[in-house]
The first five atom37 places (N, CA, C, CB, O) and aatype in JSON, in Angstrom:
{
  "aatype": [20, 20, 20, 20, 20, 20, 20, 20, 20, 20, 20, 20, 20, 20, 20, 20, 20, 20, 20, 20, 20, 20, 20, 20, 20, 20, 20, 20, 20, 20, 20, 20, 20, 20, 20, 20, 20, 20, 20, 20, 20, 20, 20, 20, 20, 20, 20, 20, 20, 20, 20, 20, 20, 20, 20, 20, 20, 20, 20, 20, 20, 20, 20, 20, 20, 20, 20, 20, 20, 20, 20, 20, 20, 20, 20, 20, 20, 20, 20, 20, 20, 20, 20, 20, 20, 20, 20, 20, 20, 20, 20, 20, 20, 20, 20, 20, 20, 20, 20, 20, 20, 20, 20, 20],
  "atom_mask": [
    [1, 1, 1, 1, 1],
    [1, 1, 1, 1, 1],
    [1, 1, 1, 1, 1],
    [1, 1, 1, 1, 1],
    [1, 1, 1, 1, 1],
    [1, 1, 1, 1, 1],
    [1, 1, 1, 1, 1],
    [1, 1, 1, 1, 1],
    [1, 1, 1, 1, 1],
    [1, 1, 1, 1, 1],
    [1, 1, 1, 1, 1],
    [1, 1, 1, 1, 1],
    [1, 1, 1, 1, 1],
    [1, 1, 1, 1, 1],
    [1, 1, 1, 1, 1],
    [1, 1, 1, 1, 1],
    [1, 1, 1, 1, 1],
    [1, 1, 1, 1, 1],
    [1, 1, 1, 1, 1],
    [1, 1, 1, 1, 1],
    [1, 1, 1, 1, 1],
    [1, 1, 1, 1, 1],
    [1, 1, 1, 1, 1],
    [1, 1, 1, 1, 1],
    [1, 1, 1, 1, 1],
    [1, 1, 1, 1, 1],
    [1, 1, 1, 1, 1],
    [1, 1, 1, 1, 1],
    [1, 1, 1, 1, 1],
    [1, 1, 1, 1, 1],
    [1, 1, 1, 1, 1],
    [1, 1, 1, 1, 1],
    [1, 1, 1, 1, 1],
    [1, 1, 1, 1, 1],
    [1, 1, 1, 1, 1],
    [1, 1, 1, 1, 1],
    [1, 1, 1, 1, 1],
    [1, 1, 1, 1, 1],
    [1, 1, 1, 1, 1],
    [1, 1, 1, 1, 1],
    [1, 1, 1, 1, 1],
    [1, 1, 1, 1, 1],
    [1, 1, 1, 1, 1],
    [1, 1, 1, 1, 1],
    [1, 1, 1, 1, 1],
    [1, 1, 1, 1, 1],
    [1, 1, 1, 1, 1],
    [1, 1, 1, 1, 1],
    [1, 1, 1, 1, 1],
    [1, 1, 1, 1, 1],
    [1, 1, 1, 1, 1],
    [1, 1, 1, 1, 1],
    [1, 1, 1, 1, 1],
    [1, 1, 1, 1, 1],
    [1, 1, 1, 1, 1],
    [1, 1, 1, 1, 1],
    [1, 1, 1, 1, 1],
    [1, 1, 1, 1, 1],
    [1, 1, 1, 1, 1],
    [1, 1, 1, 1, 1],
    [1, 1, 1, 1, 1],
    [1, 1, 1, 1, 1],
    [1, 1, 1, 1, 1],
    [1, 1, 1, 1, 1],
    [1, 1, 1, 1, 1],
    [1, 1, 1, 1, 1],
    [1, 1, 1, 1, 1],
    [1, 1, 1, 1, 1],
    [1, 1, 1, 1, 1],
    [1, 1, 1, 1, 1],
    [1, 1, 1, 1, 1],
    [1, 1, 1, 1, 1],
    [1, 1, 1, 1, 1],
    [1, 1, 1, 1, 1],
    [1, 1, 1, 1, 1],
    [1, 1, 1, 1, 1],
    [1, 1, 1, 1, 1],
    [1, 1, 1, 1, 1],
    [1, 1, 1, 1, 1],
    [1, 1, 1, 1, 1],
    [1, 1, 1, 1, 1],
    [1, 1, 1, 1, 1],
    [1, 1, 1, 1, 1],
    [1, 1, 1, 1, 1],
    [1, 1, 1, 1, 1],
    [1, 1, 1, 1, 1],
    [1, 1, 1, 1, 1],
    [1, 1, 1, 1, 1],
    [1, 1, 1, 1, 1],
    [1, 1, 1, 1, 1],
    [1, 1, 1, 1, 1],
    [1, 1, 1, 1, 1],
    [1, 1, 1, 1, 1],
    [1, 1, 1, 1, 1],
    [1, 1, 1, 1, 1],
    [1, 1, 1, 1, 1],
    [1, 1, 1, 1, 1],
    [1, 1, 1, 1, 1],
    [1, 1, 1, 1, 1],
    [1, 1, 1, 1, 1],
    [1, 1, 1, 1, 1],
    [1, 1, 1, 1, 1],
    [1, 1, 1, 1, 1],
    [1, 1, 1, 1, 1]
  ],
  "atom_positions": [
    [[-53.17, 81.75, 34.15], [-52.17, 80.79, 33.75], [-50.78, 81.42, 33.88], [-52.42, 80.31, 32.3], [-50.35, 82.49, 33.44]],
    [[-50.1, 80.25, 34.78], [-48.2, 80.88, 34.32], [-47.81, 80.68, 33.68], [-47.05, 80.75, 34.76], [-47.87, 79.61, 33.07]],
    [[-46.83, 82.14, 33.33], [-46.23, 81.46, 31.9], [-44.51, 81.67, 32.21], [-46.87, 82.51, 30.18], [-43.94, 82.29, 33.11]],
    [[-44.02, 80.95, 31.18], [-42.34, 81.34, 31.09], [-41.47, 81.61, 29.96], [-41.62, 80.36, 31.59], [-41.5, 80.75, 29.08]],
    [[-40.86, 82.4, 29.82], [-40.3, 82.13, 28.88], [-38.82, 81.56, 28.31], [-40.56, 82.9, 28.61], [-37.86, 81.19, 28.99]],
    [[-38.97, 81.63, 26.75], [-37.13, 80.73, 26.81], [-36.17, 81.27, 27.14], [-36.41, 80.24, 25.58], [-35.16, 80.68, 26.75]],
    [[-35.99, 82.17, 27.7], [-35.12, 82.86, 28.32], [-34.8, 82.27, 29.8], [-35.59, 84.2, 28.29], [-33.76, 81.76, 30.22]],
    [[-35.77, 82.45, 30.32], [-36.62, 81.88, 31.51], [-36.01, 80.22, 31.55], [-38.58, 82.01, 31.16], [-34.94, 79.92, 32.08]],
    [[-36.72, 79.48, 31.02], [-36.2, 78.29, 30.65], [-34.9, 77.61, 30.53], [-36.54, 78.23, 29.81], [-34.43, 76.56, 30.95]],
    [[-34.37, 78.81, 29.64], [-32.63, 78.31, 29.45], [-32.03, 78.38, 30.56], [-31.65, 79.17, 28.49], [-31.02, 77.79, 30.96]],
    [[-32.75, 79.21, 31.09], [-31.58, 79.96, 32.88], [-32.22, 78.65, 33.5], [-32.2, 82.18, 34.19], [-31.42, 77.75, 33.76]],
    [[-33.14, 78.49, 33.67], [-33.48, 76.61, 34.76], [-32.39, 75.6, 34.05], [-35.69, 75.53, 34.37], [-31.69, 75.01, 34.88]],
    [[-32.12, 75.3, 32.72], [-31.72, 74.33, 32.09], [-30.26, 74.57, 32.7], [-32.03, 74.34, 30.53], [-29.62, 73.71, 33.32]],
    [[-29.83, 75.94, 32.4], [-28.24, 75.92, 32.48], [-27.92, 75.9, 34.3], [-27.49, 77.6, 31.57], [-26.8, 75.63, 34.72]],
    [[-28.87, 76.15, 35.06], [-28.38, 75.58, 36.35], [-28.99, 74.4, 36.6], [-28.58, 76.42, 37.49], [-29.29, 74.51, 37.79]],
    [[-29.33, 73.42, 36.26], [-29.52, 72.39, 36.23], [-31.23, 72.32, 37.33], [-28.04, 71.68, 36.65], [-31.95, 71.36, 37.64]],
    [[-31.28, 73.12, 37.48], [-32.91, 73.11, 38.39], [-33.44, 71.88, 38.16], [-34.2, 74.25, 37.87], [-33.12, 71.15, 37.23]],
    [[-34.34, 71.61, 39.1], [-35.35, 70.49, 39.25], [-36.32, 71.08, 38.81], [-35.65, 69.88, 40.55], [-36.67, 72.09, 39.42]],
    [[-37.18, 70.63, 37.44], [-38.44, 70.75, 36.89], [-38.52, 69.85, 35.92], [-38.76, 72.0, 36.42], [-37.62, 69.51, 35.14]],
    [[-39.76, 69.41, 35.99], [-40.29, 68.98, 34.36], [-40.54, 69.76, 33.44], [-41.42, 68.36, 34.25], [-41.17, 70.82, 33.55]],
    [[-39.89, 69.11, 32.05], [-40.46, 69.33, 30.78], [-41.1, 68.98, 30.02], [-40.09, 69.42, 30.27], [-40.65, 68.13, 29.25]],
    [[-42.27, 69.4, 29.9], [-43.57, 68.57, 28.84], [-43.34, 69.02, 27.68], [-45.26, 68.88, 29.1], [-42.96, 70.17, 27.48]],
    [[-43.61, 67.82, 26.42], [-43.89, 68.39, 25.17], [-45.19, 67.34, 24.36], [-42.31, 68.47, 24.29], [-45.24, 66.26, 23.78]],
    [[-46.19, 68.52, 24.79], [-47.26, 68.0, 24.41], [-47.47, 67.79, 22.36], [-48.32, 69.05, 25.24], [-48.53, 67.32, 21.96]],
    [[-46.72, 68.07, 21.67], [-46.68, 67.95, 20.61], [-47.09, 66.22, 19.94], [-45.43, 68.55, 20.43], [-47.39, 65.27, 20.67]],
    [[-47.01, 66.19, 18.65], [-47.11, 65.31, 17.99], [-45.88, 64.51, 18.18], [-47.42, 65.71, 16.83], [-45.03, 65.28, 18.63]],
    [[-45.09, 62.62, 17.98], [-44.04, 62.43, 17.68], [-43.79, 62.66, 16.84], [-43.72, 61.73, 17.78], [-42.59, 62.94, 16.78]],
    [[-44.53, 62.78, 15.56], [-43.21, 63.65, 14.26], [-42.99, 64.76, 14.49], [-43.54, 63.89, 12.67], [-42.05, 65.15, 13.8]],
    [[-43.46, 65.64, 15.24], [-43.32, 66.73, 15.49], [-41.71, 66.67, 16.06], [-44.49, 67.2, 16.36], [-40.68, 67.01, 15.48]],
    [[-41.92, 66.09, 17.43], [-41.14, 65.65, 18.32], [-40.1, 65.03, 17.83], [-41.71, 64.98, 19.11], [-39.25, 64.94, 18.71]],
    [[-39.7, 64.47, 16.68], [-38.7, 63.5, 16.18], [-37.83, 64.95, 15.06], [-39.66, 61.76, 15.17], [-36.64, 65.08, 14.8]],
    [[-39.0, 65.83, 14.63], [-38.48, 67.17, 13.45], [-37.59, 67.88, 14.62], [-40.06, 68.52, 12.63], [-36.62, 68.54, 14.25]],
    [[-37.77, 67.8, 15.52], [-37.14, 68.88, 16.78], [-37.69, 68.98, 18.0], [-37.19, 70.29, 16.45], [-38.91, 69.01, 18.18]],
    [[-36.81, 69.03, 18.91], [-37.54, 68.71, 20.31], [-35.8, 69.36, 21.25], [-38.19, 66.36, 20.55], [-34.63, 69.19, 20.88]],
    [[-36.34, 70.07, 22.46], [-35.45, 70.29, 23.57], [-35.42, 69.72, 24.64], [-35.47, 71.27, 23.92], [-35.03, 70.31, 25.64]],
    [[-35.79, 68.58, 24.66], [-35.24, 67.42, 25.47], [-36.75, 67.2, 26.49], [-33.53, 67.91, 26.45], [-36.76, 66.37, 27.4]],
    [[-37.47, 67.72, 26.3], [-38.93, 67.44, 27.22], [-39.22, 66.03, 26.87], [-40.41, 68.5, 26.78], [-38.69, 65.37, 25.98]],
    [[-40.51, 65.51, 28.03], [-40.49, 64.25, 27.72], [-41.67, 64.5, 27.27], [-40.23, 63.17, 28.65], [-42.42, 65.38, 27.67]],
    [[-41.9, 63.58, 26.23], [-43.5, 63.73, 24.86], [-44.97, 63.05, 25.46], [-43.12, 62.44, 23.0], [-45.3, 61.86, 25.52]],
    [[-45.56, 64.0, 25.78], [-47.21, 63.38, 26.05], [-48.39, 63.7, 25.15], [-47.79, 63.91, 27.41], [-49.46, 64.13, 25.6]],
    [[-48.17, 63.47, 23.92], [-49.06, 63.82, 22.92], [-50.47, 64.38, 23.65], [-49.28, 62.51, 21.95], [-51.27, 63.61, 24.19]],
    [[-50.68, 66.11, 23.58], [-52.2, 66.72, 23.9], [-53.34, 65.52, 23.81], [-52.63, 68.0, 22.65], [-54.01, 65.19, 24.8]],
    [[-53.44, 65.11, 22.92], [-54.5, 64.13, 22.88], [-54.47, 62.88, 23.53], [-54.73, 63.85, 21.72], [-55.22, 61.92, 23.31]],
    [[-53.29, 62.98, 24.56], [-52.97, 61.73, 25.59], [-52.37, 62.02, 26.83], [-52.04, 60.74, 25.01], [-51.63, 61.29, 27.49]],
    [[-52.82, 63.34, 27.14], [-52.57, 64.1, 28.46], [-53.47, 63.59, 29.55], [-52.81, 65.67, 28.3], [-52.78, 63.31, 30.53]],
    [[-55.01, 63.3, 29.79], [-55.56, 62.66, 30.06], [-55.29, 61.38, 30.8], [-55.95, 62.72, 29.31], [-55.53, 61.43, 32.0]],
    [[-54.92, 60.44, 30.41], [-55.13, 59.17, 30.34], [-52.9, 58.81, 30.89], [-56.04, 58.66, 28.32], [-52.31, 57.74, 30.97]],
    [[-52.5, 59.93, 31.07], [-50.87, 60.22, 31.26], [-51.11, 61.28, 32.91], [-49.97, 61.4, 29.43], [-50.01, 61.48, 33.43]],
    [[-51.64, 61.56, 33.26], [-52.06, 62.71, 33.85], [-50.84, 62.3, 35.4], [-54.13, 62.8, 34.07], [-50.24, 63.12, 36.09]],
    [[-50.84, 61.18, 35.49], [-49.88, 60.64, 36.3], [-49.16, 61.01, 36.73], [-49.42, 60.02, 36.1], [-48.97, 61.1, 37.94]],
    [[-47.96, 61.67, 35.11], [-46.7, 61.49, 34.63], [-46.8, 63.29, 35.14], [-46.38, 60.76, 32.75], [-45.69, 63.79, 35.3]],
    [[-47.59, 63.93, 35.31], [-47.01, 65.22, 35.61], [-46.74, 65.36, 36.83], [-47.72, 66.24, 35.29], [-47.43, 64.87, 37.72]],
    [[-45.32, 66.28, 37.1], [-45.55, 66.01, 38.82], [-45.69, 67.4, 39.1], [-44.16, 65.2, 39.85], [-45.53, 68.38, 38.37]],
    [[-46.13, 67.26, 40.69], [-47.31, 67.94, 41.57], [-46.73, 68.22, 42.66], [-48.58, 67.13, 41.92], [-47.39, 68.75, 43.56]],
    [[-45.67, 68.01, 42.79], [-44.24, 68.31, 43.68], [-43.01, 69.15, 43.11], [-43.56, 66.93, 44.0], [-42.02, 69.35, 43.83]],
    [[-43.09, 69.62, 41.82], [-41.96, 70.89, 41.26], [-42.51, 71.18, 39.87], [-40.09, 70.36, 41.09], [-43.21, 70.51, 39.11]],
    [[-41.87, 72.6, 39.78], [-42.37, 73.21, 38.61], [-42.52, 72.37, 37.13], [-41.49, 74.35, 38.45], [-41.6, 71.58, 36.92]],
    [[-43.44, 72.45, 36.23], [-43.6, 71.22, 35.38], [-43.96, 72.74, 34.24], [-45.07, 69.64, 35.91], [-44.8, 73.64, 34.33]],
    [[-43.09, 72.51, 33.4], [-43.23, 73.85, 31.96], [-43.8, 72.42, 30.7], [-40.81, 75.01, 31.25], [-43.39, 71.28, 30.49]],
    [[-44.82, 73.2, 30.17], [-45.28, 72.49, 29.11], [-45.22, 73.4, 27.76], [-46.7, 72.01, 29.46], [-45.19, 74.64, 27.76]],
    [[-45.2, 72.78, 26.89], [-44.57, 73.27, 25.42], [-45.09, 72.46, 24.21], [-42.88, 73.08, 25.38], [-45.24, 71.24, 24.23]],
    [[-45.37, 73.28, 23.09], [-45.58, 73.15, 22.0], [-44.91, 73.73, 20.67], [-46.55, 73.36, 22.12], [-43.7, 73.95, 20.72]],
    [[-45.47, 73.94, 19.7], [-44.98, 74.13, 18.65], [-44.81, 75.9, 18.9], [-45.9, 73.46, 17.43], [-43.82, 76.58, 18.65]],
    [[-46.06, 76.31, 19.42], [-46.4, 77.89, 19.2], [-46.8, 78.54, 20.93], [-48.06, 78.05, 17.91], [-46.81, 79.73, 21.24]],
    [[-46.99, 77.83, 21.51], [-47.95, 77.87, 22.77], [-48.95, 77.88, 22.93], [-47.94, 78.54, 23.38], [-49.38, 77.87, 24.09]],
    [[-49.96, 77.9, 21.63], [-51.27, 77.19, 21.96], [-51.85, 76.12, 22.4], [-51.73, 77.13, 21.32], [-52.9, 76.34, 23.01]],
    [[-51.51, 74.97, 22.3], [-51.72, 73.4, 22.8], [-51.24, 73.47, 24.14], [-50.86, 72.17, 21.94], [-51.98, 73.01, 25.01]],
    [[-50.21, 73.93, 24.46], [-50.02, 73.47, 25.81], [-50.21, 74.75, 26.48], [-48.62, 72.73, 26.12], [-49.69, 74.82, 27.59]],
    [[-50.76, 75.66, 26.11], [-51.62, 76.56, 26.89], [-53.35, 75.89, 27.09], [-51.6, 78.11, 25.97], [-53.8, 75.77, 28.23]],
    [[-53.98, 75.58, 26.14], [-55.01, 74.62, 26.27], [-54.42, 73.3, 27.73], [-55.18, 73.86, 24.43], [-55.09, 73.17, 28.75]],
    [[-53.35, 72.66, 27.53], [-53.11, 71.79, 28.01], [-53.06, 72.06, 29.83], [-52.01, 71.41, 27.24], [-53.51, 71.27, 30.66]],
    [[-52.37, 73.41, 30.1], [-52.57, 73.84, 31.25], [-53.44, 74.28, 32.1], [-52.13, 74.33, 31.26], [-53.66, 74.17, 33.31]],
    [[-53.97, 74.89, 31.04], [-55.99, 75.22, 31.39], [-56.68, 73.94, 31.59], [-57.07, 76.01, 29.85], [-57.64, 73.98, 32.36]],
    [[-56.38, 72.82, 31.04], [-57.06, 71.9, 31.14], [-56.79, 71.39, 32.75], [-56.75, 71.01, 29.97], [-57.59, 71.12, 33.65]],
    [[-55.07, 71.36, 32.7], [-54.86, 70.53, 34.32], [-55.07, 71.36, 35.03], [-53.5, 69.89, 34.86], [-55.35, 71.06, 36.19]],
    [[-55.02, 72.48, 34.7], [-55.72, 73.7, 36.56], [-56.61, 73.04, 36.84], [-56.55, 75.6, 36.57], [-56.7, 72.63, 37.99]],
    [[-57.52, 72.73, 35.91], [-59.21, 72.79, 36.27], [-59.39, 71.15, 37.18], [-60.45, 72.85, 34.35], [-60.28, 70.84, 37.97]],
    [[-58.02, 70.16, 36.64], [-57.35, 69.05, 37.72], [-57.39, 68.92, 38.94], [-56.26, 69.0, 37.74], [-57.88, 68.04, 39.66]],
    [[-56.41, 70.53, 39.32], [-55.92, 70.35, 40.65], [-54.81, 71.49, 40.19], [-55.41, 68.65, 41.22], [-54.72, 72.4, 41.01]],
    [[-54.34, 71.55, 39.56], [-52.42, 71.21, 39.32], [-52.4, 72.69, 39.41], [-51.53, 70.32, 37.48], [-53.23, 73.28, 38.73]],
    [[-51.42, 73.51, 40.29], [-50.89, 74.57, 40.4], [-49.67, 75.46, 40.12], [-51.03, 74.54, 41.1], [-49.42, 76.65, 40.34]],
    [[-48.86, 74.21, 39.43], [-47.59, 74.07, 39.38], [-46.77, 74.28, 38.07], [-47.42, 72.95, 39.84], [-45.57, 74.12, 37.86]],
    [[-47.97, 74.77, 37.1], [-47.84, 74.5, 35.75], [-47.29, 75.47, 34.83], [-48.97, 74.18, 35.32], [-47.57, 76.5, 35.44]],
    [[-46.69, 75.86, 33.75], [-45.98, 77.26, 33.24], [-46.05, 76.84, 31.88], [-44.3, 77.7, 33.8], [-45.28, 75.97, 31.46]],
    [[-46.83, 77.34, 31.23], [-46.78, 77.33, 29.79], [-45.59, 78.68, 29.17], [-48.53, 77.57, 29.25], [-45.42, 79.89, 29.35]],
    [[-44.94, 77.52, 28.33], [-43.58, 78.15, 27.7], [-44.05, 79.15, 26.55], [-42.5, 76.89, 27.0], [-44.69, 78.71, 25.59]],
    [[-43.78, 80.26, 26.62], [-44.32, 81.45, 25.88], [-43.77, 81.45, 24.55], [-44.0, 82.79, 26.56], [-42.58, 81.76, 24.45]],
    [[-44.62, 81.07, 23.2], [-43.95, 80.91, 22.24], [-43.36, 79.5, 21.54], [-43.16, 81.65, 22.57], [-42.81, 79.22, 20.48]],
    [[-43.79, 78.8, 22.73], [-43.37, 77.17, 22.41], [-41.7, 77.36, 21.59], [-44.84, 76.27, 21.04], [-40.79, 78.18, 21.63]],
    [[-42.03, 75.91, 20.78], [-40.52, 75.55, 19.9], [-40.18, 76.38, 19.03], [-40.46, 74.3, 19.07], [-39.25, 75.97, 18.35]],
    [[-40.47, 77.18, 18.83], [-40.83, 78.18, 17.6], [-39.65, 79.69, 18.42], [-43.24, 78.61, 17.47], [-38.56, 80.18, 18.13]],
    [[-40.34, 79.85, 19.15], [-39.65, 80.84, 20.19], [-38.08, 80.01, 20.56], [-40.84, 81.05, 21.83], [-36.98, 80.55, 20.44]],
    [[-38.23, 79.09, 20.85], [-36.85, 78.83, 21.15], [-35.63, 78.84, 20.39], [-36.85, 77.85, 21.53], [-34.49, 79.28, 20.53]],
    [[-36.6, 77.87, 19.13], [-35.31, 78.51, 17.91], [-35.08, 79.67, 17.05], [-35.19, 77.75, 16.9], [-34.47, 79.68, 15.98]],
    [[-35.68, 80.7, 17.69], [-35.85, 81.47, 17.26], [-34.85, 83.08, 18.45], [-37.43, 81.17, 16.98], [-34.43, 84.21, 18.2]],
    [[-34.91, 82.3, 19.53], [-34.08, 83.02, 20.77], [-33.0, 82.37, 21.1], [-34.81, 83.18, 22.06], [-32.01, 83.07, 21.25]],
    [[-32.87, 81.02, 21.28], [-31.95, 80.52, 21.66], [-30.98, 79.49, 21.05], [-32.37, 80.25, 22.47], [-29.75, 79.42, 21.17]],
    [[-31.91, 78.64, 20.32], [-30.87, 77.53, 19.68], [-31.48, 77.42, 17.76], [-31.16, 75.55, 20.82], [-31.97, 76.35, 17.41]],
    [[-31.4, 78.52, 16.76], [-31.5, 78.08, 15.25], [-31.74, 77.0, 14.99], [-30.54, 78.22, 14.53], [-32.71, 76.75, 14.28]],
    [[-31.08, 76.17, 15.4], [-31.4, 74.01, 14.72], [-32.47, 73.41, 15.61], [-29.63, 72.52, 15.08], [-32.74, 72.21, 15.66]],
    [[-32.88, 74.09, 16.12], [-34.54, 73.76, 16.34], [-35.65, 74.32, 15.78], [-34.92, 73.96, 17.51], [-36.77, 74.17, 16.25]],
    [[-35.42, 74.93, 14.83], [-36.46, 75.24, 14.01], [-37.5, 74.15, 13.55], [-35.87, 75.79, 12.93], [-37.35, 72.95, 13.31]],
    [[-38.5, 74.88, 13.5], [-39.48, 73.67, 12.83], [-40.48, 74.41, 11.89], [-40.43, 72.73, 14.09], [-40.43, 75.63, 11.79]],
    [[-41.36, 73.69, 11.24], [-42.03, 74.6, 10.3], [-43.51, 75.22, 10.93], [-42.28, 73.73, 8.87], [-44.19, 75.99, 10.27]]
  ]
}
């Protein structure tokens, strides 16, 4: 599995790169704090599988990086090659990069 981190991440964000951002989290999760990914609740990755694209890098994210490390393991086994689980999820971010994303 690839991974990236928020370091990693911020440098795509601040040059504006072409990639997707997944946030496989919960919406309350997602509503407590979120960095702008678009929300495919883990338990509706499946049945969304669509929505990932298969044409540029696609970073998926969670609270910690467990779920959307599950989540990436899951789409390899898809097809999908393209995939980078964010090291540390939301947790890591506000924790490296932006404080008011903290979550519990």
């Amino acid at each position: 599995m690839k991974t990236i981190s928020v370091e990693e991440l911020k440098a795509l964000m601040d040059a504006q790169s072409d990639f997707q951002l997944i946030d496989v989290r919960e919406e309350y999760e997602y509503e407590e704090a979120n960095i702008g990914g678009e929300l495919i609740p883990m338990g509706h990755v499946m049945e969304h599988i669509d929505k990932f694209a298969k044409d540029k890098q696609v970073i998926v994210h969670c609270r910690s990086g467990k779920r959307s490390a599950n989540v990436v393991l899951l789409l390899e086994k898809q097809g999908f090659d393209n995939l980078y689980n964010l090291e540390g999820g939301i947790k890591a971010w506000a924790a490296e990069i932006d404080p008011s994303k903290d979550v519990m």
